[in-house]
C-alpha positions as CSV (number, residue, x, y, z in Angstrom):
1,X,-0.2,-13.3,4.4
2,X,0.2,-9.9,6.6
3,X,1.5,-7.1,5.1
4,X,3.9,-5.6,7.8
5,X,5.9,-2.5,8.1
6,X,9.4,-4.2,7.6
7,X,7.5,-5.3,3.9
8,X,6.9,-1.7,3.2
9,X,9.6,0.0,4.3
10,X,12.0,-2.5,2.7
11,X,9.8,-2.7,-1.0
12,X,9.8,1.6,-0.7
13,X,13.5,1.9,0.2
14,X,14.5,-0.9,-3.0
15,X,11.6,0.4,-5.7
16,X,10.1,3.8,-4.5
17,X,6.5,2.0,-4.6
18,X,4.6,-1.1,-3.3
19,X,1.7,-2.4,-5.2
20,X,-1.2,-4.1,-3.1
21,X,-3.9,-5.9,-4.1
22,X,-7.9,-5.5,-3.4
23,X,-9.9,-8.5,-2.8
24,X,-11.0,-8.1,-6.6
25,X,-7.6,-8.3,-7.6
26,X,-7.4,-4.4,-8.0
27,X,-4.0,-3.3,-7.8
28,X,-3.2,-0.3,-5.7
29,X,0.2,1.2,-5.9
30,X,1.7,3.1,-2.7
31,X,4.6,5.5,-3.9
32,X,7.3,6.5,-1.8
33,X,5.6,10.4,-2.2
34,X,3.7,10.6,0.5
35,X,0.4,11.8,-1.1
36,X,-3.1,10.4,-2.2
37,X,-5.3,11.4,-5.2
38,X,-8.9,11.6,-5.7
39,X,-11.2,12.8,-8.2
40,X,-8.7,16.0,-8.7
41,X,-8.3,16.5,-5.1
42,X,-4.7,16.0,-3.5
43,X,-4.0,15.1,0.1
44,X,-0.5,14.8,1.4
45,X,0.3,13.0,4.5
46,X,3.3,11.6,6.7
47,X,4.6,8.2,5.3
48,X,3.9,6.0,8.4
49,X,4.8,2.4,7.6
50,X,3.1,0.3,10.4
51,X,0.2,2.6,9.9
52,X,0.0,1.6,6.5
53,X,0.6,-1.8,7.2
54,X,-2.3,-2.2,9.5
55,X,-4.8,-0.6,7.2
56,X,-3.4,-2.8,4.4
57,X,-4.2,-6.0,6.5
58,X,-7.4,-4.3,8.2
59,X,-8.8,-3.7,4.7
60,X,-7.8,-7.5,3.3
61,X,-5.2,-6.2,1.1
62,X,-2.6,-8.4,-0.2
63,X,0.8,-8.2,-1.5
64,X,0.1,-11.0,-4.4
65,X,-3.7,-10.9,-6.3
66,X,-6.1,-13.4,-5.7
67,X,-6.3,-16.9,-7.8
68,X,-10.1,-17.5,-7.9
């Protein structure tokens, strides 16, 4: 399933975050606050739904984890 912008925008507006999942079943929550951490280091960005949306189906993320 794609992941699209109307997804995002409508998951951030009702629950202030979206969690996706990596191939591995990782889960990776997206917050409303438009800001990514790594390793101590902070790096705040505009909130950019179909960007985010096209990276998230670029990368094979999925809304739902895998059932191997």
């Amino acid at each position: 399933m794609n992941i699209t912008k109307d997804y995002f925008e409508k998951q951030l507006k009702k629950h202030d975050k979206v969690t996706v999942y990596a191939q591995d079943n990782i889960p990776l929550t997206i917050s409303k606050a438009p800001c990514i951490r790594r390793d101590g280091a902070r790096l705040e960005f505009d909130m950019d739904c179909a960007d985010l949306a096209d990276y998230c189906n670029l990368a094979g993320l999925s809304i739902k984890p895998n059932n191997h």
